[in-house]
PDB file of N, CA, C and O in Angstrom:
ATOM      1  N   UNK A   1      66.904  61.346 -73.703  1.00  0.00           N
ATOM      2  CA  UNK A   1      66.958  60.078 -74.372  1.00  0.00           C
ATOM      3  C   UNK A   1      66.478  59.005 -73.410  1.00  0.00           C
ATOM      4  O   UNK A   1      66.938  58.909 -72.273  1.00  0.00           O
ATOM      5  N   UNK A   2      65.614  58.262 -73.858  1.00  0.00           N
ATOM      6  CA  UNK A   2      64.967  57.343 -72.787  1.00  0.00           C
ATOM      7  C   UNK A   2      65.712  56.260 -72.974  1.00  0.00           C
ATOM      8  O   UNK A   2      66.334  55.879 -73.966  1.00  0.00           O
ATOM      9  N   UNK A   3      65.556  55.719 -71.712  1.00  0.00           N
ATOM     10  CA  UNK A   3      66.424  54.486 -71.234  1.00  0.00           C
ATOM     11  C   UNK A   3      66.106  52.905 -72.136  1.00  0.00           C
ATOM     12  O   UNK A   3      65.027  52.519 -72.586  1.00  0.00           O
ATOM     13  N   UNK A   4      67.023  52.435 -72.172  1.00  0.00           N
ATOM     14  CA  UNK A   4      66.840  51.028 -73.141  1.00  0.00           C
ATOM     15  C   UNK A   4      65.621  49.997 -72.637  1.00  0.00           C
ATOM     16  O   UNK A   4      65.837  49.333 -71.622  1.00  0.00           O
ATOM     17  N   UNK A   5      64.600  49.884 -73.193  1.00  0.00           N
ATOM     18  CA  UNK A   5      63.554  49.238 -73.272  1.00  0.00           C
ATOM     19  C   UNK A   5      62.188  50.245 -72.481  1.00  0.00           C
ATOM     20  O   UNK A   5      61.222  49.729 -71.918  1.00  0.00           O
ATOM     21  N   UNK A   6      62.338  51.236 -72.572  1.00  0.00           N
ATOM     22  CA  UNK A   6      61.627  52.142 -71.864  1.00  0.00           C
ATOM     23  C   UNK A   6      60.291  52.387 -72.587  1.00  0.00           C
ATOM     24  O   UNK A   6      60.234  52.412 -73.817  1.00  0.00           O
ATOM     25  N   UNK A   7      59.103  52.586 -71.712  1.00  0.00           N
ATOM     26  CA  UNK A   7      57.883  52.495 -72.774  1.00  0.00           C
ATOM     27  C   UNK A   7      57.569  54.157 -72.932  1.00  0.00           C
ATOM     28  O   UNK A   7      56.622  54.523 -73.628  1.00  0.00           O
ATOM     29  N   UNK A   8      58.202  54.867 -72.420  1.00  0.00           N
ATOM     30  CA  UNK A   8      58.103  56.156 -72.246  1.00  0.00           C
ATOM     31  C   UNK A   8      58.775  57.528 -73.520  1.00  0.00           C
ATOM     32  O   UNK A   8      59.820  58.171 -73.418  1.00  0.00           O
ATOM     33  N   UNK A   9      57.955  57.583 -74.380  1.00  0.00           N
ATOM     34  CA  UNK A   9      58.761  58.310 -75.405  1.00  0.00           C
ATOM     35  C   UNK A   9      59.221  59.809 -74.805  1.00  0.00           C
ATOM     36  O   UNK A   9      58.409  60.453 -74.141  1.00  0.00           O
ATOM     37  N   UNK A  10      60.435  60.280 -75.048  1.00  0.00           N
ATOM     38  CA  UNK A  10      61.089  61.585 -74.566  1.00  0.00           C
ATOM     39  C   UNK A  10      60.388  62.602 -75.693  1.00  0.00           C
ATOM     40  O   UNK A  10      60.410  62.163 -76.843  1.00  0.00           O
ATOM     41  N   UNK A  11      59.906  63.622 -75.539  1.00  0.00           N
ATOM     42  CA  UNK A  11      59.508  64.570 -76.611  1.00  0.00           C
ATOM     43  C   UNK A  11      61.241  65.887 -76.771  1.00  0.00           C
ATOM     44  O   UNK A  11      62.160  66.167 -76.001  1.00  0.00           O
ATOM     45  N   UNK A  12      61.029  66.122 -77.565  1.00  0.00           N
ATOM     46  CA  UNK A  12      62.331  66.960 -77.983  1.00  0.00           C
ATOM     47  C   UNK A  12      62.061  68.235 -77.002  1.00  0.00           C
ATOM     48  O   UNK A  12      63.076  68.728 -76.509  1.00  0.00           O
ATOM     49  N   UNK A  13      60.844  68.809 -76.675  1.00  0.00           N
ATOM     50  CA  UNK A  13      60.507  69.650 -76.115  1.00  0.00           C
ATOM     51  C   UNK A  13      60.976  69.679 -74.206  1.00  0.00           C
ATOM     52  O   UNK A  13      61.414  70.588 -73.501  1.00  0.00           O
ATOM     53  N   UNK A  14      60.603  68.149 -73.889  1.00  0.00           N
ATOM     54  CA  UNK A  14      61.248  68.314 -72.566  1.00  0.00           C
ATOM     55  C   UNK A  14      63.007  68.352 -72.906  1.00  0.00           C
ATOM     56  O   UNK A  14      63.645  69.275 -72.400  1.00  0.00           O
ATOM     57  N   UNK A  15      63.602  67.515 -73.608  1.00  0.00           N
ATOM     58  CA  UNK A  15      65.351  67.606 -73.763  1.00  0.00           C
ATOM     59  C   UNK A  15      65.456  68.906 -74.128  1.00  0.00           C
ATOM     60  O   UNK A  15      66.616  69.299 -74.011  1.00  0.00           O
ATOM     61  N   UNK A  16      64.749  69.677 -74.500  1.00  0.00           N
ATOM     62  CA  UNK A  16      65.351  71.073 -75.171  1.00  0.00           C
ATOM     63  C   UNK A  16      65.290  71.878 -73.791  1.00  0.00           C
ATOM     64  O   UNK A  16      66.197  72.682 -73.574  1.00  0.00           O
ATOM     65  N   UNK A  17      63.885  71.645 -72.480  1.00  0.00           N
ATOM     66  CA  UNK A  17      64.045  72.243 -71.751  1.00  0.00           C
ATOM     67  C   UNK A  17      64.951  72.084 -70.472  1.00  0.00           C
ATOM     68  O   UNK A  17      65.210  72.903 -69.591  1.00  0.00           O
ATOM     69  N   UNK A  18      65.375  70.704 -70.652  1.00  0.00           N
ATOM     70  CA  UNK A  18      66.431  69.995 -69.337  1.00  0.00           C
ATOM     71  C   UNK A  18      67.859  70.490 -69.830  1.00  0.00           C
ATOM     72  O   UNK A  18      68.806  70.416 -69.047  1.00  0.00           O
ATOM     73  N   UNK A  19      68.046  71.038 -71.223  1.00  0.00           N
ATOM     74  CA  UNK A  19      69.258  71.245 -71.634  1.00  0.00           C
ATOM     75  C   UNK A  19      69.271  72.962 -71.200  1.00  0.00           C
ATOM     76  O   UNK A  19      70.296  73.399 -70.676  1.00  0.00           O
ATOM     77  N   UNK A  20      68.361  73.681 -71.388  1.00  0.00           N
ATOM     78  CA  UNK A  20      68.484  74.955 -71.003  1.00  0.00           C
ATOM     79  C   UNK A  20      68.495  74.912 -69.517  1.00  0.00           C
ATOM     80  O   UNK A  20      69.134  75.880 -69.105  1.00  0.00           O
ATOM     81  N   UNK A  21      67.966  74.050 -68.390  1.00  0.00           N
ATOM     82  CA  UNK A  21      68.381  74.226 -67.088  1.00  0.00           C
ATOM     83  C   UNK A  21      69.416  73.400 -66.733  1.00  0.00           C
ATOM     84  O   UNK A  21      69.531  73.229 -65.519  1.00  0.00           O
ATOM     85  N   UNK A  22      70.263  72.795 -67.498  1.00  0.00           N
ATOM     86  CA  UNK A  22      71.447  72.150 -67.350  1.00  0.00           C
ATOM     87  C   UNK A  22      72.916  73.536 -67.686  1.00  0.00           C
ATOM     88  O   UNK A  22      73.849  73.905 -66.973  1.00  0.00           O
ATOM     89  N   UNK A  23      72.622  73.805 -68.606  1.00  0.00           N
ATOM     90  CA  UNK A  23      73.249  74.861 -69.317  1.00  0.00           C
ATOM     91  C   UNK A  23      73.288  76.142 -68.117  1.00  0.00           C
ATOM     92  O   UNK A  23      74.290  76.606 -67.572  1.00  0.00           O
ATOM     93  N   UNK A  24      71.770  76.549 -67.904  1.00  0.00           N
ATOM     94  CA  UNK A  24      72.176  77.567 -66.648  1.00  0.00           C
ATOM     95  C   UNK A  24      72.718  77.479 -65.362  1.00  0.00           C
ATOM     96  O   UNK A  24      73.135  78.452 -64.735  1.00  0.00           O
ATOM     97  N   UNK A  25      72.717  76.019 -64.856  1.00  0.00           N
ATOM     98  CA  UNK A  25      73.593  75.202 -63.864  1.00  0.00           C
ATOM     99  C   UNK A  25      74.564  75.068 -64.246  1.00  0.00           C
ATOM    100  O   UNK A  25      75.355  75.503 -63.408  1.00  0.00           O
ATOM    101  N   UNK A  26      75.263  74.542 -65.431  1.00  0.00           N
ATOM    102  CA  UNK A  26      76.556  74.907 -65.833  1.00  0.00           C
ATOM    103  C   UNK A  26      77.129  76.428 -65.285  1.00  0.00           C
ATOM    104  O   UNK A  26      77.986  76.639 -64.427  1.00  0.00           O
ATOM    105  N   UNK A  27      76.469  77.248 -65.965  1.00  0.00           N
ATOM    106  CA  UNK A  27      76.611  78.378 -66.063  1.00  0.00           C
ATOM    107  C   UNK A  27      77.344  79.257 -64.260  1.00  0.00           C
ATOM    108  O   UNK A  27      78.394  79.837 -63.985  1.00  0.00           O
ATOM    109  N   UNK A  28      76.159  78.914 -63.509  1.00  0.00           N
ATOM    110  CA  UNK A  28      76.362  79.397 -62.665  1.00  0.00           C
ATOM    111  C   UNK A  28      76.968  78.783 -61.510  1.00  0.00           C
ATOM    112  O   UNK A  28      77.187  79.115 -60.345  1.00  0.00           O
ATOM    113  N   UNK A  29      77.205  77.555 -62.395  1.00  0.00           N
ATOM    114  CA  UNK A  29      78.535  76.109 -61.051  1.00  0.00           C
ATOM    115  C   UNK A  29      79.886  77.324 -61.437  1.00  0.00           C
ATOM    116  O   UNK A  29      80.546  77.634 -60.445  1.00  0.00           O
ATOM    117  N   UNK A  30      80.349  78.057 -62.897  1.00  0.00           N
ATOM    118  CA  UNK A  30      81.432  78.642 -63.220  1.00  0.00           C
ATOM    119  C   UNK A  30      81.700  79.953 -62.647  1.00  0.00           C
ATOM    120  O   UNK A  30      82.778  80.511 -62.444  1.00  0.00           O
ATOM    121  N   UNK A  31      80.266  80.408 -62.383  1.00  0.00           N
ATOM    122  CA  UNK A  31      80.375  81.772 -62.005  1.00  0.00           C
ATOM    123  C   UNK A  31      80.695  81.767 -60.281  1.00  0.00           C
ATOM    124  O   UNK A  31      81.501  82.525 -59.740  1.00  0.00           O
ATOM    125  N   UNK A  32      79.845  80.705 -59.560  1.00  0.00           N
ATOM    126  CA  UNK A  32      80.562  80.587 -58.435  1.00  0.00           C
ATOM    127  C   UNK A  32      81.672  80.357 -57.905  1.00  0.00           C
ATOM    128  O   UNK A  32      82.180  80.751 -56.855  1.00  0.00           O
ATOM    129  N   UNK A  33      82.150  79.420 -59.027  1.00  0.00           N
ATOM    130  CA  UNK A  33      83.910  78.795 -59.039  1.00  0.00           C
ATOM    131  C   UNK A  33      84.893  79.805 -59.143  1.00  0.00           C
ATOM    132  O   UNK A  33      85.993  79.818 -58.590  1.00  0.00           O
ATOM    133  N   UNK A  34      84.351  80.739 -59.980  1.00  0.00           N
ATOM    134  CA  UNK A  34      85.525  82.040 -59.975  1.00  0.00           C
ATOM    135  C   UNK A  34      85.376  83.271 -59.120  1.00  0.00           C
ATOM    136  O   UNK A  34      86.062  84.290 -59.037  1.00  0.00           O
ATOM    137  N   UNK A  35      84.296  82.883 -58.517  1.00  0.00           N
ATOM    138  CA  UNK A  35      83.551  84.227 -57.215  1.00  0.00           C
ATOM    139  C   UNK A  35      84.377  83.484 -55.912  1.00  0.00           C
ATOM    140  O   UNK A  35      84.726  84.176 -54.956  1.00  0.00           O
ATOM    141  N   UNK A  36      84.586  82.400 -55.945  1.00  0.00           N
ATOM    142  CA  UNK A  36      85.275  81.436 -54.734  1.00  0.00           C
ATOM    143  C   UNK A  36      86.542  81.582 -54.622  1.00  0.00           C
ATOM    144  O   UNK A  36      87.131  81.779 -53.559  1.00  0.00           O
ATOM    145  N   UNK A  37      87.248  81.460 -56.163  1.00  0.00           N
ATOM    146  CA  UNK A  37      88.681  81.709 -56.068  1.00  0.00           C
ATOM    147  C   UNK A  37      88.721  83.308 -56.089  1.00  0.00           C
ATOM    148  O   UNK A  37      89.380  83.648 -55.106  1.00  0.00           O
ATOM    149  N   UNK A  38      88.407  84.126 -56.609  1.00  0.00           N
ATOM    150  CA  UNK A  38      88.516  85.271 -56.249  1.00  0.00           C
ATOM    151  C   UNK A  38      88.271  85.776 -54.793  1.00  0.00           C
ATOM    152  O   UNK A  38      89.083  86.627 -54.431  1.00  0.00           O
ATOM    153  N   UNK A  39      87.444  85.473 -54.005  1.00  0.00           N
ATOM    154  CA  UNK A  39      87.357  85.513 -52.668  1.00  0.00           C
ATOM    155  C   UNK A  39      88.659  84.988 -51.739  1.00  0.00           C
ATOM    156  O   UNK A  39      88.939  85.529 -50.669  1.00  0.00           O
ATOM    157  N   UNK A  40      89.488  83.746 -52.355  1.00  0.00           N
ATOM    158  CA  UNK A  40      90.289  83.199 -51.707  1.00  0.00           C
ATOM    159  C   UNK A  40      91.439  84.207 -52.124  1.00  0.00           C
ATOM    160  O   UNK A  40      91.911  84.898 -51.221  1.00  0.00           O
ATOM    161  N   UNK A  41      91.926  84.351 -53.393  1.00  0.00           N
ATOM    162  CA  UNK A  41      93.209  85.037 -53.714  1.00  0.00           C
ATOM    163  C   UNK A  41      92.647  86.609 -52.397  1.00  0.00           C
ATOM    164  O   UNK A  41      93.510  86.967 -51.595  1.00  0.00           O
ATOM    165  N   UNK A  42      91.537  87.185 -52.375  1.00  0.00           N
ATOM    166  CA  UNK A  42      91.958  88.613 -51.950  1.00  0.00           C
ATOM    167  C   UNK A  42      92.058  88.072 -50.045  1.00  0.00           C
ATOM    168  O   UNK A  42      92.566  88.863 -49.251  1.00  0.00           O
ATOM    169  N   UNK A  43      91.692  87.139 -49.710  1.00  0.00           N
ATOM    170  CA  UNK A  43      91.929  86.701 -48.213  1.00  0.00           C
ATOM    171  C   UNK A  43      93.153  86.447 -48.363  1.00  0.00           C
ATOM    172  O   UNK A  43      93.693  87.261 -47.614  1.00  0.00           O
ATOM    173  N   UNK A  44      94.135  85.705 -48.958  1.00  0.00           N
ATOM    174  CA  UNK A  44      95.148  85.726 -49.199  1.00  0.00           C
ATOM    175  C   UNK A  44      96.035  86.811 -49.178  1.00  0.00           C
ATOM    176  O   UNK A  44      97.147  86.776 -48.651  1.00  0.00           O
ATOM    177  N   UNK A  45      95.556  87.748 -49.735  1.00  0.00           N
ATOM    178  CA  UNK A  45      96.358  89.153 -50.275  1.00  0.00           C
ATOM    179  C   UNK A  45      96.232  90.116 -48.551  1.00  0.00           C
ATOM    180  O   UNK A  45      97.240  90.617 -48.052  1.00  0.00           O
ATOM    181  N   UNK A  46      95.005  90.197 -47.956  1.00  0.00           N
ATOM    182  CA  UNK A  46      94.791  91.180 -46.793  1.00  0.00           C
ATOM    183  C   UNK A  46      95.241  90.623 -45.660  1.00  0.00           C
ATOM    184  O   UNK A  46      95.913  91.284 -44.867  1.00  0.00           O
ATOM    185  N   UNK A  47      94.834  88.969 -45.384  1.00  0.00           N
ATOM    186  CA  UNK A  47      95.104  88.066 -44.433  1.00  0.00           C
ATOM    187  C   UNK A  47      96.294  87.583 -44.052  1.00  0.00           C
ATOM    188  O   UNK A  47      96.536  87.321 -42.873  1.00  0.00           O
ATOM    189  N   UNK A  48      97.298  87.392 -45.189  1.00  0.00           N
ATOM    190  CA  UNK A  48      98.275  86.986 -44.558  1.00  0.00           C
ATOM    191  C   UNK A  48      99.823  87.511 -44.501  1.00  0.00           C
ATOM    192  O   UNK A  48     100.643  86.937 -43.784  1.00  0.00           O
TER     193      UNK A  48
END
């Protein structure tokens, strides 16, 4: 969505493609988040 007074029209084609590399950054911010806490619980479990 282009910015207020912007002379630059957005085509649906780039938002459709910033949403699929937003989505796989989503994706893989979650998959690291639970690869992190899983790493921490088993240091936890052997370590201490």
């Amino acid at each position: 969505m282009a910015a207020a007074g912007s002379s630059h029209p957005v085509s649906d084609e780039l938002v459709r493609e910033h949403m699929q590399d937003w989505l796989a950054f989503t994706q893989f911010v979650k998959i690291s988040t639970v690869g992190v806490v899983g790493l921490l619980v088993l240091m936890a479990i052997f370590l201490l």
